[in-house]
Rosetta silent file (secondary structure, phi, psi, omega in degrees, C-alpha in Angstrom):
SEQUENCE: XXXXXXXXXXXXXXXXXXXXXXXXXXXXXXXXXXXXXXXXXXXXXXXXXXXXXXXXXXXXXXXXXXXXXXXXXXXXX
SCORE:     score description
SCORE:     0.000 S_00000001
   1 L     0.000  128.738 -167.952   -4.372   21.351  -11.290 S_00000001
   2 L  -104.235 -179.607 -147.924   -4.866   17.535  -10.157 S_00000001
   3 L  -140.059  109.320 -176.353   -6.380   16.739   -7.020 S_00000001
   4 L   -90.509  143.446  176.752   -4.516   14.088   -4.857 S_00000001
   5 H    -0.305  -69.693 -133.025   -5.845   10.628   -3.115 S_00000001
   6 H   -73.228  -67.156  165.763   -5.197   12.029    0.174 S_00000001
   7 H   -32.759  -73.688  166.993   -7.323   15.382   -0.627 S_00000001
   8 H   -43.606  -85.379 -171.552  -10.487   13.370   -1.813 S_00000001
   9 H   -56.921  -48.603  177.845  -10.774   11.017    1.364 S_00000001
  10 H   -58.546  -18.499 -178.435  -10.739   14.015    3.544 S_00000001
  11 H   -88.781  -20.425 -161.284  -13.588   15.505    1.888 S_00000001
  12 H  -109.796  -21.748  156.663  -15.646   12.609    1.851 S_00000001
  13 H   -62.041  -52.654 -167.406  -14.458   11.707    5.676 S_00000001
  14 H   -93.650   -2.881  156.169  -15.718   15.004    6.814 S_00000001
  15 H   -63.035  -56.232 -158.447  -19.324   14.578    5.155 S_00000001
  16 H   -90.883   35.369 -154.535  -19.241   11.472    5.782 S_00000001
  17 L   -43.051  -46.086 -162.203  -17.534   10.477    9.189 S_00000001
  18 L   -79.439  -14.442 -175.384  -18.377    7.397    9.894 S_00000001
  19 L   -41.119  163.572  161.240  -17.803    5.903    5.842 S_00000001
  20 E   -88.495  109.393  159.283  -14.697    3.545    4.845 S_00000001
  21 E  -100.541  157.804  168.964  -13.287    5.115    2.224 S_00000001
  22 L  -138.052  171.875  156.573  -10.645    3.739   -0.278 S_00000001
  23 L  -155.934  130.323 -161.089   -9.430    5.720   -3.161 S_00000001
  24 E  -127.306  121.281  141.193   -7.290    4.253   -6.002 S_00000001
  25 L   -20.134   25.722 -159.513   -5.146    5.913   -8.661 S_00000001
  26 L   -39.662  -49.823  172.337   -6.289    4.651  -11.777 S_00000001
  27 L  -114.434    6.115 -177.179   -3.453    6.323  -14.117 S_00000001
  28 L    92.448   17.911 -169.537   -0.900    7.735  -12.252 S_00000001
  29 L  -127.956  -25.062 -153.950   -2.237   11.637  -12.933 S_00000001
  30 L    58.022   40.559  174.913   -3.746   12.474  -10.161 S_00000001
  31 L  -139.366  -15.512 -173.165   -7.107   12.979  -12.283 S_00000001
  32 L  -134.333  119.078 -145.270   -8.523    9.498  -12.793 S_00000001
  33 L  -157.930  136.267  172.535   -9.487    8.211   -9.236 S_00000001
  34 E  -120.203  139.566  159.816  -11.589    4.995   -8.242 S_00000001
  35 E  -155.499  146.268 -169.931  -13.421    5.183   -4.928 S_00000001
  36 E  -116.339  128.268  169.818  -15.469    2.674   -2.854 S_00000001
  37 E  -112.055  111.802  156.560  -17.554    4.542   -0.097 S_00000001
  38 E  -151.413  145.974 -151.308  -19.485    2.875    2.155 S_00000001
  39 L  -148.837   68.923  152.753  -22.112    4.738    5.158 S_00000001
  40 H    32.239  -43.035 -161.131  -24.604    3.925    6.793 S_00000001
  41 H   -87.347   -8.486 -167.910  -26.119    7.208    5.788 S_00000001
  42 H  -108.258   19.122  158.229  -26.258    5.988    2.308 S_00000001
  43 L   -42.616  132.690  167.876  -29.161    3.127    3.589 S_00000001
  44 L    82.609  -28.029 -151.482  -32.615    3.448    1.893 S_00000001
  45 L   -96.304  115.774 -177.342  -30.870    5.789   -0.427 S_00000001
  46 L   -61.913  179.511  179.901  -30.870    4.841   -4.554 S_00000001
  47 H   -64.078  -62.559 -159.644  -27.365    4.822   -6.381 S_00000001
  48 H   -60.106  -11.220  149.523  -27.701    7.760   -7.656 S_00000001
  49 H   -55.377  -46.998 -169.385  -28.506    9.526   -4.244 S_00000001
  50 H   -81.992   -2.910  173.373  -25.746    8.170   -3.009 S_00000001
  51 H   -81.611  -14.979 -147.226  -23.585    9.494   -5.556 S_00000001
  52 H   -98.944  -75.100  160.409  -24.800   12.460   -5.487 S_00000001
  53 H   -10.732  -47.361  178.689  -24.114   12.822   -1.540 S_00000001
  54 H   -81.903  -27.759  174.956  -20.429   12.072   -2.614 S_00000001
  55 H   -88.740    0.711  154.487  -20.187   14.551   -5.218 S_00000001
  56 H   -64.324  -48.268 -178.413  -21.615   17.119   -2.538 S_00000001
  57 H   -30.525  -51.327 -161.143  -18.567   15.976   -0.764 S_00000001
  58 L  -100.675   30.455  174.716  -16.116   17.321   -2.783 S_00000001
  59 L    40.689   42.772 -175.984  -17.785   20.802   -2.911 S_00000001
  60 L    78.176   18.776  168.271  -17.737   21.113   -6.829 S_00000001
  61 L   -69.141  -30.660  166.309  -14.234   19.919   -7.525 S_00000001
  62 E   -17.644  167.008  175.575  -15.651   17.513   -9.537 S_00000001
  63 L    27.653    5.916 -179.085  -14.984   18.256  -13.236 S_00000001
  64 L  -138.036  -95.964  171.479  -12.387   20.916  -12.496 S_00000001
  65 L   -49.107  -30.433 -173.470   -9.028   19.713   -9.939 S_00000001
  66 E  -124.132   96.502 -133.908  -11.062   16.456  -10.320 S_00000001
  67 L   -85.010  -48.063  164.569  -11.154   15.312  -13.551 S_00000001
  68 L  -128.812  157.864  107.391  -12.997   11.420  -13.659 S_00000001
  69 L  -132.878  122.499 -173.123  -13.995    9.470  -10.522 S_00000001
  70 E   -60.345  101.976 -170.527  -15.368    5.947  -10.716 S_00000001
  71 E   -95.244  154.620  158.995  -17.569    5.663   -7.647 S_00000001
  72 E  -130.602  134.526 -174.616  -18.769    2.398   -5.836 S_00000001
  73 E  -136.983  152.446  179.797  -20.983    3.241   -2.915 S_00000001
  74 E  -172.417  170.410 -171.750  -22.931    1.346   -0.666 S_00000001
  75 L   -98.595  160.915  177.893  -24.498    1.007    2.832 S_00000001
  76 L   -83.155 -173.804 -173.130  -22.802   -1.371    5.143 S_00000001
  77 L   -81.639    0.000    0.000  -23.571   -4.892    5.408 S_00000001
């Protein structure tokens, strides 16, 4: 069961309100997903914290409807 664009930014929107999200397609499957986050909340915070805070997001979909995503995360400028 793939996990669509739309689906993903809502999850990550309602951790995260104030972030920018993007989310990109990468093949056409709806399983291989690129996404650039960036939040304020992720300030101070190493990559891997902040990754981790996104894969909280998506309340363990990860590895099962949501098969790779390629994260870029970052605090704003």
């Amino acid at each position: 069961m793939a996990m669509d664009a739309a689906e993903i930014e809502r999850l990550i929107r309602e951790a995260l309100p104030d972030a920018q999200v993007e989310i990109r397609d990468l093949a056409g499957d709806g399983d291989h997903y690129a996404a650039t986050v960036i939040s304020e909340s992720f300030r101070g915070k190493t990559r891997v914290q902040q990754h981790q805070i996104v894969y909280a997001a998506l309340k363990g979909r990860m590895g099962g409807e949501l098969h790779a995503l390629a994260l870029q995360t970052n605090a704003p400028a």
